[in-house]
C-alpha positions as CSV (number, residue, x, y, z in Angstrom):
1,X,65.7,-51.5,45.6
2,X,66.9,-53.0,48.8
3,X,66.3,-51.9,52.3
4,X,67.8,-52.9,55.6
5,X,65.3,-50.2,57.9
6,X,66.7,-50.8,61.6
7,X,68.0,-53.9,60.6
8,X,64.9,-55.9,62.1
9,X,63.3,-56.8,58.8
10,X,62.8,-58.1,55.6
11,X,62.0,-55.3,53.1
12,X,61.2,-54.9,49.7
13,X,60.0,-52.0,47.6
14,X,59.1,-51.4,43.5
15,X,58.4,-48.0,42.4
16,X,57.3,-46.5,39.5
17,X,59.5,-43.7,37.6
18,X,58.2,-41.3,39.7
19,X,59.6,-43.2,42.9
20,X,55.4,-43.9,43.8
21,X,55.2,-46.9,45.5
22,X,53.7,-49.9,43.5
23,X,53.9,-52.1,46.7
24,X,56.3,-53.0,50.0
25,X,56.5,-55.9,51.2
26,X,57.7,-55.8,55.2
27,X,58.4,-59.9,56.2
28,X,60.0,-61.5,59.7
29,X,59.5,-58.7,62.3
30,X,62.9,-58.7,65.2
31,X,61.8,-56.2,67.2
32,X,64.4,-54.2,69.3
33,X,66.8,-55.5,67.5
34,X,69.7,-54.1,65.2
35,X,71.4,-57.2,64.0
36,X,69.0,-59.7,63.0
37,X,66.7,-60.0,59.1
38,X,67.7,-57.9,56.5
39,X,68.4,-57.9,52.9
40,X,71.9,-58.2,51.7
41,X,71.4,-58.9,47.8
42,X,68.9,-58.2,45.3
43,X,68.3,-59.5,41.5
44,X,65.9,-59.6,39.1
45,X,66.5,-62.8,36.6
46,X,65.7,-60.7,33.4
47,X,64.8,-57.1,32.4
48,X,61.2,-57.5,31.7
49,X,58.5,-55.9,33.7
50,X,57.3,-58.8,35.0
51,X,60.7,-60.4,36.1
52,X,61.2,-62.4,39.1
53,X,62.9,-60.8,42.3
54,X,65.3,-62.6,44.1
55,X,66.9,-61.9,47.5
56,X,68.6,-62.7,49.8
57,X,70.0,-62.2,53.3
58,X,70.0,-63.4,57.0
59,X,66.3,-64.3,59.5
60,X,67.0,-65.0,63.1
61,X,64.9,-68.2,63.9
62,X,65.0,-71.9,63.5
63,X,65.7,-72.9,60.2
64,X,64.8,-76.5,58.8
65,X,67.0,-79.1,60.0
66,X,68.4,-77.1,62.5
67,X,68.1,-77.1,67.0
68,X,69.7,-73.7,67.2
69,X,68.1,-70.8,67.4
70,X,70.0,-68.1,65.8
71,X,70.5,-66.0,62.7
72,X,71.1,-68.3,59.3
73,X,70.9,-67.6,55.8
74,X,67.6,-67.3,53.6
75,X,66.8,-66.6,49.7
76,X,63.6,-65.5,48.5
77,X,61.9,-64.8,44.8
78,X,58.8,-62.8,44.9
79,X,56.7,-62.5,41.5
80,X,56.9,-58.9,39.8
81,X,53.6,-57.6,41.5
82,X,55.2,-58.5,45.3
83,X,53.8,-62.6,46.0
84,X,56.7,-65.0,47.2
85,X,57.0,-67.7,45.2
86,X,59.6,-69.8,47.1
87,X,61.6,-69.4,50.3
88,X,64.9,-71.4,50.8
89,X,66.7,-71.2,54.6
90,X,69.8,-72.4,55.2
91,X,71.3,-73.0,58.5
92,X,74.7,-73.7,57.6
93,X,74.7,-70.1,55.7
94,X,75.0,-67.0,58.2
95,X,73.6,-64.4,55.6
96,X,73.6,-65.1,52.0
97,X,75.7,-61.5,50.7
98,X,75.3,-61.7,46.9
99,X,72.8,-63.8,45.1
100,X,72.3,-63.8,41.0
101,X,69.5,-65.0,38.4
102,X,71.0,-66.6,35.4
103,X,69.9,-69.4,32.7
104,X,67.2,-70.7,34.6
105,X,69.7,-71.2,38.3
106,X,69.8,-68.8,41.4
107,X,73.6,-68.4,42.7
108,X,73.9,-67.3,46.1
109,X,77.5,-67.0,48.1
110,X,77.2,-66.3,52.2
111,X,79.2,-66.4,55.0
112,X,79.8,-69.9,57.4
113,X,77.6,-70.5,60.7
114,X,79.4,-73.4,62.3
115,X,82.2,-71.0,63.6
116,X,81.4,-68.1,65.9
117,X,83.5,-65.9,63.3
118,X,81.5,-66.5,60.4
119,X,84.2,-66.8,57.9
120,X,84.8,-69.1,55.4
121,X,82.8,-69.0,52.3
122,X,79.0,-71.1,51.2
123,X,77.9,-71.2,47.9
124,X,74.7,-72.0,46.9
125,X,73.0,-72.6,42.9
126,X,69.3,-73.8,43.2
127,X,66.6,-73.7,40.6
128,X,64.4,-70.6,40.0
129,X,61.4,-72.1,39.0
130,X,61.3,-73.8,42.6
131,X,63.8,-73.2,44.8
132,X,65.2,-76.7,44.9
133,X,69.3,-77.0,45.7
134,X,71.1,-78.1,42.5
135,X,74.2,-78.1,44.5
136,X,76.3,-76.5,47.8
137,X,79.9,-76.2,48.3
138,X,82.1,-75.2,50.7
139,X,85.3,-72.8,50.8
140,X,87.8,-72.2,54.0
141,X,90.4,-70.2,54.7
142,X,88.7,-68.0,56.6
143,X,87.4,-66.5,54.1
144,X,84.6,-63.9,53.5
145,X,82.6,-63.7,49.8
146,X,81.6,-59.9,48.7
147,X,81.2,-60.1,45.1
148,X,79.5,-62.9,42.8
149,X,79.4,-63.0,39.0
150,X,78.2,-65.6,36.4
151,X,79.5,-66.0,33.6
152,X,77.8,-66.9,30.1
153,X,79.1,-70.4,30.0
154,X,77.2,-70.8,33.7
155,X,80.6,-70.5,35.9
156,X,80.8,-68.3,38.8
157,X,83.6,-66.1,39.8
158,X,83.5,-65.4,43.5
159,X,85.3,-62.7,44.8
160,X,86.5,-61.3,48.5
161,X,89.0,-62.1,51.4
162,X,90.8,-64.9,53.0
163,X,93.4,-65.9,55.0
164,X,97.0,-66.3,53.7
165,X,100.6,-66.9,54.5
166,X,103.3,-65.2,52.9
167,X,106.9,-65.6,53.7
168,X,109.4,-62.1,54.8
169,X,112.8,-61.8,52.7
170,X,114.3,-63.2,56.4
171,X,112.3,-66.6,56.3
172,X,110.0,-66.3,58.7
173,X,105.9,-66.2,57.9
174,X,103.4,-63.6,58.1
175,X,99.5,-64.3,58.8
176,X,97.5,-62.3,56.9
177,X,94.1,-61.1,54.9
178,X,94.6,-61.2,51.3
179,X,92.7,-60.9,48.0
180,X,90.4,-64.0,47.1
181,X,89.2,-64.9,43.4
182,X,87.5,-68.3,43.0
183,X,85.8,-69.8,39.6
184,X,83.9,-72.8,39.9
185,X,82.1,-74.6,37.3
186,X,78.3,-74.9,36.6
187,X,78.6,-78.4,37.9
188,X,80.2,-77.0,41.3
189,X,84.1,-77.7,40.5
190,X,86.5,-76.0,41.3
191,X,88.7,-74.6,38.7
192,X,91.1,-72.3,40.4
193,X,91.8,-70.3,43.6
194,X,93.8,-67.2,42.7
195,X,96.8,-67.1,45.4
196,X,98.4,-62.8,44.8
197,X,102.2,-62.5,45.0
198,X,102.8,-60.0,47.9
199,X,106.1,-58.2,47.5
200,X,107.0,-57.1,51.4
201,X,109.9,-55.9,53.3
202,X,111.0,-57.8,56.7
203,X,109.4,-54.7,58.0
204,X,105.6,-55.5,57.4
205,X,103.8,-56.3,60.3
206,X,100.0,-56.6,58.2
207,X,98.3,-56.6,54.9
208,X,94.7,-56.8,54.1
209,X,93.3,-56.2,50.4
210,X,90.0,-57.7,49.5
211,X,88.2,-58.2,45.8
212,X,85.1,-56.2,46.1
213,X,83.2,-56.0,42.7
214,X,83.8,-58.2,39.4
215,X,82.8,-57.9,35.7
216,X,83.3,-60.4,33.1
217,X,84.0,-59.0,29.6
218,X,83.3,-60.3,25.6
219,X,87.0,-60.5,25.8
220,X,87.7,-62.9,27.5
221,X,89.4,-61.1,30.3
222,X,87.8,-60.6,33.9
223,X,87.7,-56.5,35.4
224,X,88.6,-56.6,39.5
225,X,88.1,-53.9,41.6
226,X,89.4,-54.1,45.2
């Protein structure tokens, strides 16, 4: 499971069947703090026993290659008994919100951290055996990721919110938050950004909707919840 206890620290838990502890693991203390190193995703890469554990979330610190001390996006993989094997931290990422194990590749999408907002989109893949980037990419709009799913051909489908314009019956144009659905390739192309057809009045003064969960199905359709 996950845990974001006072939102001051990494924590990570396995339990047996009977919910008895098999070990914690309680990383990058904050203290008196409510905002700063927590877990936002966890995976494991296969259903075995001895399966890898990847997270992911946000440390307040310095991160490498940065001067600015401030909150910034980390990924770890412990080994099934609780032993970190790598730890990746990324200072253009505010907090890494979903990450995923597949075919050998960790996939990781966060928010931005060169705007005070902390919208617009990162996405991450990087090697499990090691940690090492494969490749980054970068998404505007000010958008913000909250779903992540890979697909068996190694594509990622990227769902959540972002900024749009649609255009009132009378002309004029309306700012607003729509739905965002992004596939990218395994090489880190983009293959489409999925724009929805609003259907307003004149009347309509704002609209949010958001994508917040995706499954990919043998049938070659995609199942979106929002």
């Amino acid at each position: 499971r996950k845990e974001s206890l006072y939102v001051n620290y990494f924590y990570l838990e396995r339990v047996n069947a009977n919910f008895t502890t098999i070990f914690e693991v309680k990383d990058q203390y904050v203290l008196n703090s409510i905002e700063n190193n927590h877990v936002s995703s966890i995976h494991l890469s296969n259903a075995t026993a001895n399966s890898p554990i990847i997270v992911g979330g946000t440390m307040f610190g310095l991160a490498p290659g940065d001067t600015v001390y401030r909150c910034h996006g980390v990924i770890r993989t412990y080994s099934a008994n609780g032993m970190m094997r790598w730890n990746f931290q990324n200072y253009e990422v505010r907090d890494y919100k979903k990450v995923m194990a597949r075919h050998t590749y960790v996939y990781a999408v966060g928010t931005n951290n060169k705007f005070a907002s902390g919208l617009d989109t990162k996405i991450s893949r990087l090697f499990l055996k090691d940690g090492v980037v494969d490749w980054h990419r970068y998404y505007g709009n000010k958008s913000t990721p909250l779903c992540l799913q890979v697909e068996a051909d190694k594509s990622l489908l990227i769902g959540g919110e972002k900024q749009s314009n649609v255009t009132l019956p009378s002309g004029s144009i309306l700012t607003i938050r729509s739905f965002m659905l992004l596939r990218y390739s395994k090489t880190g192309k983009r293959l489409y950004d999925y724009d929805h057809s609003w259907d307003v009045s004149n009347e309509t003064s704002s609209i949010q909707g958001a994508i917040t969960d995706i499954a990919t199905g043998y049938n070659q359709y995609y199942y979106i919840a929002g």
